[in-house]
N, C-alpha and C positions, 0 to 999 in steps of 0.2 A: 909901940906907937906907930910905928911902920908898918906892922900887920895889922893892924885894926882900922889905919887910911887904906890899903888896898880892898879890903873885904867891903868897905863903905863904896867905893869906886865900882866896884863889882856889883853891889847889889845897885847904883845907880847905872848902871849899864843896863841891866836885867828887866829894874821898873820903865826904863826907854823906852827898850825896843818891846813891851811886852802893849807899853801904852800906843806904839808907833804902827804897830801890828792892827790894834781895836781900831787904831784913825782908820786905817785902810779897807777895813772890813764893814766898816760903817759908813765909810763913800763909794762902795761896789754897787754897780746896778744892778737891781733884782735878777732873776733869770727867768727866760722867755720862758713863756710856757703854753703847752701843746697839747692838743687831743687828742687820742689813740687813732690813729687812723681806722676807716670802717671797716668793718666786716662783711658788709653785704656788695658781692661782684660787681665788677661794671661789666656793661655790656653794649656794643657798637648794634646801633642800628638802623636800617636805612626805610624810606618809607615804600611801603606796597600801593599801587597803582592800578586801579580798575581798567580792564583792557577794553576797546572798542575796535568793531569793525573786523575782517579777516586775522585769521593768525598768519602771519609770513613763514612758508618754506622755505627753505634756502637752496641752493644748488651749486654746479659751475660743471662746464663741459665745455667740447669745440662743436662750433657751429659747423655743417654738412649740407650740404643740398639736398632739397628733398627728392626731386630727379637727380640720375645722370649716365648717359649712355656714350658709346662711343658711337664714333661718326664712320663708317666705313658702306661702301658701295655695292650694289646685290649683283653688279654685273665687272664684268671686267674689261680692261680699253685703256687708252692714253688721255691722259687728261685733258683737253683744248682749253676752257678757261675756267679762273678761278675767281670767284667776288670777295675784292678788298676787304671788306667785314669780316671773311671768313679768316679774323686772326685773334690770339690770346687776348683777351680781357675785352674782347667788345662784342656788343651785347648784337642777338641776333632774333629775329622772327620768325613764328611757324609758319612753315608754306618758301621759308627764302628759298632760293636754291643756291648752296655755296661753292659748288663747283659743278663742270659738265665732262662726261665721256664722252670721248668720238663717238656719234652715232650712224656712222656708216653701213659697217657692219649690220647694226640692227636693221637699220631701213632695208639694207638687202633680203633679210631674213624676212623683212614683214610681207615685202614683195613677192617673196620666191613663196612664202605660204597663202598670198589670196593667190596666186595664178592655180597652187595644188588644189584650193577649195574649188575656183573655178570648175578646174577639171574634174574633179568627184561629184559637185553637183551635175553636172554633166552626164554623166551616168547614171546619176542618178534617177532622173529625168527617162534614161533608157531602161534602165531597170524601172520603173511603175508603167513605162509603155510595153513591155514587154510580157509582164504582170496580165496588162489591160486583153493584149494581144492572146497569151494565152488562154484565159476565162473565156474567152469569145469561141476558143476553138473546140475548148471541152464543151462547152451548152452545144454548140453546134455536133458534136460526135455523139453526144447525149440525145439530142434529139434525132436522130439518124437509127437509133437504134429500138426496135421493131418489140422487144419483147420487154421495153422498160427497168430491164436490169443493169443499165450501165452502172461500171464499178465509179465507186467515190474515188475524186483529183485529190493524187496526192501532193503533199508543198512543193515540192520539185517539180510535180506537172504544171502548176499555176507560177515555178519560178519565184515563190513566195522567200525562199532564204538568199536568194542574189538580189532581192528587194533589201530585206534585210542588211544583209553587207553591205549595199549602197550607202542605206541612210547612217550603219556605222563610221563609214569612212567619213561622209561628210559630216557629222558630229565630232571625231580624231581631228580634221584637217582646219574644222572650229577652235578646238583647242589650241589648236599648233596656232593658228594664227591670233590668239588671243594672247598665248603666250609669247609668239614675238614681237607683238605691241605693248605687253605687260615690261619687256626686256626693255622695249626703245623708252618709255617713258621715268625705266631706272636709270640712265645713263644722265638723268637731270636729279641729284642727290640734295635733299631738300630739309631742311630744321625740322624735326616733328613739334615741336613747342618754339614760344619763347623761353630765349633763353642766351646764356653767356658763355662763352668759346674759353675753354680751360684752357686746350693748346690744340694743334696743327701742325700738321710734317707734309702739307699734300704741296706743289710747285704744277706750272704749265708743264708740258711734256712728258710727265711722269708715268710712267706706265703701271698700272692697280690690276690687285686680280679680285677677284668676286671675295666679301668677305675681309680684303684685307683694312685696318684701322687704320684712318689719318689722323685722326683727332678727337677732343672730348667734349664734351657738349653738358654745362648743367642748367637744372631749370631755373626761370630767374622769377618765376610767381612766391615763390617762397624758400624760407629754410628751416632747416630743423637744429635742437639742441638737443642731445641727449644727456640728460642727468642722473647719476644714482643715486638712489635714494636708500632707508630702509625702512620695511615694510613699517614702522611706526610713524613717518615724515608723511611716507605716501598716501596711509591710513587719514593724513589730514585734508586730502587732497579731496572737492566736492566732484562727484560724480564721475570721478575716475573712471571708474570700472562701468557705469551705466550709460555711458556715451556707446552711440549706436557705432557699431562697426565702419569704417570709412568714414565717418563724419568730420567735414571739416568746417561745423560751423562754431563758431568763437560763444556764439549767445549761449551755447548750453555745456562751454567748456569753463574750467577755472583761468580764468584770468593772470597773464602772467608778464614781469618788465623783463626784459636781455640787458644786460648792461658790459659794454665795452669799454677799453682801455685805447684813447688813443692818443699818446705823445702822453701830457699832463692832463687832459682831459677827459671826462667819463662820459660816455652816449647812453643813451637809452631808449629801447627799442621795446613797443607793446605787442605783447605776444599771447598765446592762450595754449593750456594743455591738448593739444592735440589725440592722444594715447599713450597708453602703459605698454609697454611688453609682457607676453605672456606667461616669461617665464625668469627665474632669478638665473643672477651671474655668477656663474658657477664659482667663480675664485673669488668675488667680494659678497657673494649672497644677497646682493642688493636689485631693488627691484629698477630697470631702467624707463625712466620716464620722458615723453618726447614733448617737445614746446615748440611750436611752430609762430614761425614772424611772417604776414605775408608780405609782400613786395618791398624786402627789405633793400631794394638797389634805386629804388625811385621816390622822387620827392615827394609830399601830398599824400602818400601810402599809409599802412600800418606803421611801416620802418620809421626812422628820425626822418624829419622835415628837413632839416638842415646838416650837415657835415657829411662825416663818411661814410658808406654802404655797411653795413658789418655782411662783412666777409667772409668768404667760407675759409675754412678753418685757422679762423682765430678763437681764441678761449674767451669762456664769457661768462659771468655769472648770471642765476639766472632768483626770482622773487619770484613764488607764485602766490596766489591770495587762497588763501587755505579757508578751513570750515571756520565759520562764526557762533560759536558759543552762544548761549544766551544769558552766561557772564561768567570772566574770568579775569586772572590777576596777573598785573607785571610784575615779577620780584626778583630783584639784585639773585647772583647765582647762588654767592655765598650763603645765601640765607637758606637754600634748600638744606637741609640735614638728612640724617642717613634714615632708610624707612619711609621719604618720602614725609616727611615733616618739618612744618615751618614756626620758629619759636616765634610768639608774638606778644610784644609786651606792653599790657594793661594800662588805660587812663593811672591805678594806684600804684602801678610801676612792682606789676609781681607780671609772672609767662604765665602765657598760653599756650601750648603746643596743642597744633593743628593740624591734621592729617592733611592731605594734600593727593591730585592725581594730574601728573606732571604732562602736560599737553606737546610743551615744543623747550627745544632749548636752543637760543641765541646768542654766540658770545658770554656776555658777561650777564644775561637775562634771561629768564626762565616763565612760561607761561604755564599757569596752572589753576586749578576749579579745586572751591574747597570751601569751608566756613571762612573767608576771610571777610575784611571788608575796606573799602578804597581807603587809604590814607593811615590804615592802620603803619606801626611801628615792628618793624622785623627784625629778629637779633643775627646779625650777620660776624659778629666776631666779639674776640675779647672776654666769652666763657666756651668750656669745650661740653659742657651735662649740663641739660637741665631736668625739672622736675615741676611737675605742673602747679602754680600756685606759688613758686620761688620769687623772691624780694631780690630787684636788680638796680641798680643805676645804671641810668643811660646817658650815651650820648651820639647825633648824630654824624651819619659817616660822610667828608667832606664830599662835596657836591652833588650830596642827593638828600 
């Protein structure tokens, strides 16, 4: 009786949990369900941008003055006076005169050589009378003589070579005296240009000898940038190489901005390719290009209108306005691929790979001529191969 309630107990335990089990299984919610993720790549892309107007070169160099000579005196003397002007950073004119030599000395000298002139023309004067005198006396001994064989007057007899030495001495005694007024009027040491005073070491008193430098002097009409380039930047550059020799005119150079740093803010200075150098640099192989500002120290100028001079040697970058295509494309850098090929992908969202000939590169952007076309869609990441005619999804890349 005992055994037969427990195995009853038992199998109601069993039909419980077997019934308690189905409750549970049949108030479970379904299970989510999902679609195989795809198979065809995604692929980032940013859009391509029809270019207008010049391509920009880039550069940076220190600005140099396009003169600059040193200041030293062709004579020598103690200095008597000097013009205030004549001091670092202030701007000076052709023709100034910024300091004087004693000219004592000189005046004696210009003196002592007209009285020499005097005196040799003087002579001179005796020597053509003398000339005069002896021709008179040969025709005279000529005609005295009975059988018409008088011998021909030799120079010496007419006096003709102390004629001679006259008129050398007084041509010598010309010089001398040209030459000691050519002295006196160096003793007044004067700007050959305009231009701005680098620096000065000359004082009153100071005693100079011919030749020695006080000071530096550069020219203030303009300055120069030199940039290097390589021969593929400079290759974009118009009429580089066909600009006539010396020409400094702007209208038939490439167009170029300077731009300076001063404090937190940036100046900009319009400038134009002046010339190339002839020859590359030997340690960067690079071609050096010259940019000229003119009257970068004055207001109203080429230079900035407003703020501060750009200065000689501060660094500066330099924009010049390169050759204009007659169409080419902006494209994110990432998008160039290797071989010069840019993936581009189709209204039906399959590539096109598109051959490409890489004009300029900018930071994160690449200027290039090719089968493109404005606005197209370029694959810049997110697949590493493609294959032309390949099925992609896209999506675009933030902020462009």
């Amino acid at each position: 009786m005992r055994r037969s309630t427990g195995y009853l107990i038992a199998a109601g335990v069993v039909v419980g949990s077997v019934a308690l089990a189905t409750m549970l299984v049949s108030l479970a919610p379904e299970p989510e369900t999902r679609e195989p993720p795809s198979q065809i790549p995604y692929a980032e892309t940013a859009r391509i941008a029809a270019g207008s107007g010049p391509i920009p070169v880039h550069g940076a160099g220190t600005v140099r003055p396009s003169a600059e000579i040193d200041i030293a005196p062709q004579v020598g003397g103690r200095v008597v006076w000097v013009d205030p002007a004549f001091r670092s950073g202030l701007p000076v004119s052709a023709g100034q005169v910024l300091f004087r030599i004693e000219e004592a000395d000189y005046e004696y000298r210009v003196r002592e050589a007209e009285a020499a002139l005097a005196a040799r023309r003087v002579a001179l004067l005796e020597a053509r009378e003398n000339v005069a005198i002896a021709r008179d006396e040969y025709e005279s001994f000529a005609e005295r003589r009975s059988d018409d064989a008088a011998p021909e007057a030799s120079p010496l007899t007419l006096r003709l070579p102390q004629l001679e030495a006259a008129e050398a001495a007084v041509r010598r005694d010309e010089a001398t005296l040209a030459q000691a007024k050519l002295a006196l009027t160096r003793t007044r040491i004067g700007a050959p240009f305009d231009g701005i005073v680098r620096d000065e070491s000359v004082d009153r008193g100071q005693l100079l000898a011919a030749g020695q430098s006080v000071g530096r002097l550069f020219a203030a009409d303009a300055v120069e940038v030199v940039i290097p380039l390589s021969d593929a930047d400079a290759a974009l550059i118009p009429r580089l190489w066909a600009a006539p020799e010396g020409s400094a005119d702007a209208s038939v150079s490439a167009a170029a901005r300077v731009i300076a740093e001063y404090g937190d803010d940036r100046h900009v200075w319009q400038g134009y390719v002046d010339r190339a150098e002839a020859s590359l640099d030997p340690e960067t192989r690079t071609i050096n290009v010259v940019v000229r500002v003119d009257r970068p120290f004055s207001a109203g100028g080429r230079g900035s209108a407003q703020g501060p001079p750009l200065l000689v040697g501060k660094f500066a970058e330099v924009v010049i306005d390169g050759v204009v295509p007659d169409a080419y494309f902006r494209v994110r850098r990432a998008a160039l691929q290797p071989d010069n090929e840019i993936w581009t992908v189709r209204e039906d969202a399959t590539v096109h790979i598109v051959p490409v000939r890489v004009l300029q590169r900018i930071d994160d952007e690449v200027y290039v001529t090719g089968g493109l076309k404005d606005g197209d869609a370029a694959v810049i990441g997110g697949i590493r191969f493609a294959t032309e005619g390949m099925a992609v999804r896209t999506g675009s890349a933030p902020g462009r």
